[in-house]
C-alpha angles and dihedrals in degrees: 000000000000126000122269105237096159128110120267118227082241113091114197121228140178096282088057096046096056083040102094125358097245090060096046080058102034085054088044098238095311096313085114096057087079107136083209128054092334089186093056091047087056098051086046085060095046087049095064093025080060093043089052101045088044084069092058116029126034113264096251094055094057089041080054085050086062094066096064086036098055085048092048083048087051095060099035092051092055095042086044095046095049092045080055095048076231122099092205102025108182095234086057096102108152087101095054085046092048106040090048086048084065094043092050092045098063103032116086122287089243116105090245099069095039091049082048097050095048095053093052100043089061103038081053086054102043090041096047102197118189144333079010091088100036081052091051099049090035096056120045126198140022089327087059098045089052103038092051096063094039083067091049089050086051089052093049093048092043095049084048088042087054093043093049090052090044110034109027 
């Protein structure tokens, strides 16, 4: 059975996101209320929450808080999606926020590669290339919301990884 990934005639609002703890995280906080690219609006969010948190903990324990986060992602997306009648609702952005919380962890600190990493993390996500897709029709729920991106966030790290090595 393939993943929902349509939107439900139910659009959530404000009153729904404060509604019940796992939306307020699956939305990411209301970044997900954005009436335009939601996803991108909650990468946009993980990109300054990461910079932020870069001035104050070591990369690779950010990159170790994404590991609790993905699992309470995990939960609040399937909570969240239920509550939807939508396993993959649009306005569900915790797993954009959290698997771009990884990618931004482990590139370099420069604008660049931040930039870089943002604009191939979503076009990852939005693309989809294999197994992306397979992974998001194989495994329903919030598992699969979350895992999917996840995948998206390790090609984004492996083709910066190859023009690092190639190209700096």
């Amino acid at each position: 059975m393939a993943a929902d990934t349509t939107t439900s005639p139910l659009r959530p609002d404000a009153r729904f996101l404060f509604s019940h703890p796992a939306h307020l995280i699956a939305l990411g906080f209301g970044a997900g209320l954005s009436p335009v690219a939601p996803g991108t609006a909650g990468t946009a969010l993980s990109l300054v929450i990461g910079l932020a948190l870069a001035q104050v903990m070591h990369p690779l324990l950010v990159a170790f808080v994404s590991i609790p986060l993905f699992f309470v992602g995990v939960w609040a997306c399937r909570v969240t999606g239920k509550n939807l009648g939508v396993q993959d609702h649009g306005s569900m952005v915790w797993d954009e926020i959290v698997a771009f919380l990884l990618v931004a962890a482990l590139l370099p600190r420069s604008l660049q590669w931040q930039v870089a990493g943002f604009v191939l993390f979503r076009g990852f996500d939005i693309g989809k290339p294999p197994p992306i897709r397979w992974i998001e029709r194989r495994w329903q729920g919030g598992f699969g919301v979350m895992f999917d991106d996840l995948v998206a966030a390790g090609y984004t790290l492996l083709v910066l990884a190859l023009a690092q090595r190639l190209f700096f």
